[in-house]
C-alpha positions in Angstrom: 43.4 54.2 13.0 44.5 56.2 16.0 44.2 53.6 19.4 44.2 55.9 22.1 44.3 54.6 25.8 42.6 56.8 28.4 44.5 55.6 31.4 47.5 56.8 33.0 48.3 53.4 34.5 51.8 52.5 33.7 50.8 48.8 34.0 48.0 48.6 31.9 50.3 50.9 29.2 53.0 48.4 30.0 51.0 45.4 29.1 49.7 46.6 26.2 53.6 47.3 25.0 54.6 43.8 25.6 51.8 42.7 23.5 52.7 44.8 20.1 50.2 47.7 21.0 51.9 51.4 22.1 48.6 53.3 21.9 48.9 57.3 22.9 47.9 58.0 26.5 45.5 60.7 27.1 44.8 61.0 31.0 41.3 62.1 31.5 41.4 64.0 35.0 38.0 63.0 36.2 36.8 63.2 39.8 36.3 59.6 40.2 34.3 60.7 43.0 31.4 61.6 41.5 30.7 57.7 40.8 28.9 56.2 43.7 27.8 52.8 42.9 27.8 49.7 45.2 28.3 47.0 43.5 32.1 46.4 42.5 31.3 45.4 39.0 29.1 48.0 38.2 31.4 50.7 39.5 34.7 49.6 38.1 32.0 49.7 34.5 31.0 53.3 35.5 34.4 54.5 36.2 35.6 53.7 32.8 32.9 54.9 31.0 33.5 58.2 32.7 37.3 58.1 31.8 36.4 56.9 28.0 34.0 59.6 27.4 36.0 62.5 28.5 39.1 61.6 26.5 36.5 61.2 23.6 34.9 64.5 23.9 38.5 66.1 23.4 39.0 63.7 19.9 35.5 64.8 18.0 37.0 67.7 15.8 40.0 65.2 15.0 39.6 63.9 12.0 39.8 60.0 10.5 39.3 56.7 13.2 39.7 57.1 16.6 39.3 54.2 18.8 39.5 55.1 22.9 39.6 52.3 25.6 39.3 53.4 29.3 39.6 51.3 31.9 39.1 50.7 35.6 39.8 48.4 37.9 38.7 47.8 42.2 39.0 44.9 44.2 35.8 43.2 45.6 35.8 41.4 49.0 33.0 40.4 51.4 30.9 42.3 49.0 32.8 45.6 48.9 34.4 47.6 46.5 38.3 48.8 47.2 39.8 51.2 45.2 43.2 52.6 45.4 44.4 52.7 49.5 46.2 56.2 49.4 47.1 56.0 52.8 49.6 54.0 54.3 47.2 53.1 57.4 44.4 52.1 55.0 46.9 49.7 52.9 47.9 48.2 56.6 44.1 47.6 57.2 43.3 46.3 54.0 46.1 43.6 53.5 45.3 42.3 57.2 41.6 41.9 56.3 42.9 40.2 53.1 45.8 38.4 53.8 45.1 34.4 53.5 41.9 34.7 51.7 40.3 35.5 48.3 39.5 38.6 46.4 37.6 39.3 42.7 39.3 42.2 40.8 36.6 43.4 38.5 38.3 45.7 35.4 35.5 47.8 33.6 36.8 48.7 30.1 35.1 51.2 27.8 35.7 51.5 24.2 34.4 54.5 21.9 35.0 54.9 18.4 35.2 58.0 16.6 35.2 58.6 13.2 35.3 62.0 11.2 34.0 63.5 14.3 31.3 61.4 15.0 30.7 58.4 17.7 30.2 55.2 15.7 30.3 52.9 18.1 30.6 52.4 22.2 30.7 49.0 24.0 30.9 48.6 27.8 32.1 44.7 28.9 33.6 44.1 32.3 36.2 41.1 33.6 36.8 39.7 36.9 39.4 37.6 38.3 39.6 36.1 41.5 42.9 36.3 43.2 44.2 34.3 46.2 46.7 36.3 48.6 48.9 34.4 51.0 49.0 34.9 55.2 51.5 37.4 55.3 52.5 38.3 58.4 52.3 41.7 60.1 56.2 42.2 59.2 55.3 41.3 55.4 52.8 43.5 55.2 54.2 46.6 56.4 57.6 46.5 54.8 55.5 45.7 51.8 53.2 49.1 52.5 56.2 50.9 53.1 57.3 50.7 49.5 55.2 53.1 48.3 53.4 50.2 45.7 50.1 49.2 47.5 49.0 53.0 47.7 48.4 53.7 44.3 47.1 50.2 43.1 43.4 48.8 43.1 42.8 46.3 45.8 46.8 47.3 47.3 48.5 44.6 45.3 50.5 44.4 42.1 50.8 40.7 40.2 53.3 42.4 38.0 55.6 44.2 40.5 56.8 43.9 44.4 53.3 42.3 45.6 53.7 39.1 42.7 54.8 36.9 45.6 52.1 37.5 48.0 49.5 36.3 45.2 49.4 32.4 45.5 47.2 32.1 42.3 44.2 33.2 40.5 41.5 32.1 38.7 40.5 33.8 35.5 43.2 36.2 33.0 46.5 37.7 34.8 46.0 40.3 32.5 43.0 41.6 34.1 44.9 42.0 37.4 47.2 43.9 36.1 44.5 46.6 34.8 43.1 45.6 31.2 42.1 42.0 30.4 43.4 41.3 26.6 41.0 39.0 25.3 38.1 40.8 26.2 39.8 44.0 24.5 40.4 41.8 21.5 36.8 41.1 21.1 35.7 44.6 21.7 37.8 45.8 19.2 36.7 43.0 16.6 33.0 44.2 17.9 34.3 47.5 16.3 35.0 46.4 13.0 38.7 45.9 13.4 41.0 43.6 14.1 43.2 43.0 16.7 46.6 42.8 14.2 45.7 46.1 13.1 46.6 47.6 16.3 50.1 46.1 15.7 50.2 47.0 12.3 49.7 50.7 13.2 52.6 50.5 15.3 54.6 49.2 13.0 54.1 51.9 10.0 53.7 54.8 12.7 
């Protein structure tokens, strides 16, 4: 079985490494702008069926199991979806609007199997997390935006990098902060007819 992840995150690759799983990484290249959707869940959901299905339309004339798992991830606050900042002014204006409150980081994952060619099986499940940030102060926050890390990151914060200490806790899975929530990819893939050991297991012998 070929696990194929259809991200190119480094952290959701990364946390899959640490626990046994080094899937391939095939990057999709949509236009995640064609998704317009107001509601955070839903659109973090959309978003990685998009990124799913067009890594799986490249797999069908491979043969034997195939199992692709896209995800996507935005920060939800005061009802709004936020993405990835981009810009350094956007990160500035983001952080001050959530500094010394609470967030929920929603993280749609798709999985699609494949086998001899065919689509088997698809399963759509979403995870959110909510994520309390500390009152940085101005200072904090823009030698923290001048690192480069907030701009490419949903919501402008890592858990797992140079933002960890301006999280003050969470409630739900870390692992869903960081970009793909392990349990919930566990039963998807159990959903699937495997098990989650296989995926180590193919490491292992490949």
């Amino acid at each position: 079985m070929r696990f194929v992840l259809a991200s190119q995150s480094p952290a959701r690759l990364e946390t899959l490494r640490s626990a046994g799983v080094w899937p391939e990484v095939i990057v999709s290249g949509v236009d995640e702008s064609r998704v317009s959707e107001s509601d955070p869940a839903a659109l973090a959901l959309a978003l990685a069926r998009l990124k799913a299905a067009a890594v799986a339309d490249q797999l069908l004339a491979d043969n034997g199991v195939i199992i692709v798992v896209g995800c996507d991830s935005v920060l939800e606050l005061d009802g709004v979806a936020h993405g990835k900042p981009g810009q350094p002014e956007v990160a500035v204006e983001r952080w001050r609007l959530m500094r010394g409150r609470s967030g929920v980081l929603h993280t749609g994952h798709q999985l699609i199997k494949i086998e001899n060619g065919s689509v088997v099986h698809t399963e759509g499940r979403g995870a959110a997390t909510v994520v309390r940030f500390a009152d940085l102060s101005d200072a904090e926050i823009d030698a923290y935006v001048a690192t480069g890390e907030p701009l490419a990151v949903a919501g402008s914060f890592t858990l797992d990098g140079l933002g960890g200490p301006f999280v003050t806790g969470i409630d739900g899975d870390p692992h869903n902060v960081v970009g793909i929530s392990l349990p919930l990819l566990r039963e998807m893939i159990i959903a699937a007819g495997h098990s989650w050991p296989e995926l180590w297991t193919d490491q292992r012998s490949g």
